[in-house]
C-alpha positions, 0 to 999 in steps of 0.5 A: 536664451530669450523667450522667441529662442525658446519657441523656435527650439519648441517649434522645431523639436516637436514639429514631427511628433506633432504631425503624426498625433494630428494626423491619427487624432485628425484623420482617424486610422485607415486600417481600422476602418476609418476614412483615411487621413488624406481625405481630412487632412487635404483641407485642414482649414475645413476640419472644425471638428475642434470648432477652429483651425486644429493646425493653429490650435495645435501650434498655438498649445506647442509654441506656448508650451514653455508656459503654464497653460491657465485655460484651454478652450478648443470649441473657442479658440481661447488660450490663456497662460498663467503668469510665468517670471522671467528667468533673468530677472525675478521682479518681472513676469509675462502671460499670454492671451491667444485667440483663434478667431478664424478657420483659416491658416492666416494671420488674420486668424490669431490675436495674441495679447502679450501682458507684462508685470514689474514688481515693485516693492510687495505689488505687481505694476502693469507696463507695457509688453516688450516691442514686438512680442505678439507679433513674435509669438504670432509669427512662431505660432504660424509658422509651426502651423504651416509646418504641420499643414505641409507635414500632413499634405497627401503625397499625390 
């Protein structure tokens, strides 16, 4: 199973159980007194209460899931994940560097870096990531967020 399989299985699996957390983290709870999800959920893209975008945040975490995180700054936007082998072949490894640097649901806002490592002999050699796995990654990642925006929506 490739790795973009993966994170579409992620994607799909755990968009649900996503979305109630994120509203109850994001909106508080109206039954104890709080304001009611709806009103923080409806522009989401004007939540900085985590200092980025939380639908992109969220998203980024589950897409990346699969790999170890290393580092995890939500006021930054920053997440780093440690070097994770290949499963089809142990002499190559991956790790994925994500920035959040907007508040608004776009691509614009991402920047994923993808870095890639053969061993060779006892050291680890950089190459270069396999043709288009950011903009994968990127694509997983936005995608999961729209569904937890739409997930969240206030039925009007």
């Amino acid at each position: 199973m490739s790795v973009y399989q993966r994170i579409r299985n992620i994607a799909r699996v755990s968009a649900k159980a996503m979305a109630v957390g994120l509203v109850l983290t994001l909106g508080g709870c109206g039954i104890f007194g709080g304001d009611s999800p709806t009103k923080k959920v409806e522009a989401a893209e004007e939540v900085y209460q985590i200092g980025v975008n939380a639908y992109l945040w969220r998203s980024a975490l589950d897409t990346m899931s699969f790999m170890p995180i290393l580092s995890a700054d939500q006021n930054g936007g920053i997440i780093l994940t440690d070097w994770t082998n290949n499963p089809g072949n142990v002499n190559e490894r991956t790790k994925v560097d994500i920035l959040i640097v907007g508040r608004k649901l776009t691509a614009d806002s991402l920047n994923v870096s993808v870095h890639r490592q053969f061993k060779v002999k006892d050291s680890w050699q950089d190459t270069s990531p396999r043709p288009g796995a950011a903009v994968k990654i990127t694509n997983a990642i936005l995608m999961q967020a729209r569904l937890l925006r739409r997930d969240n929506a206030p039925i009007k």
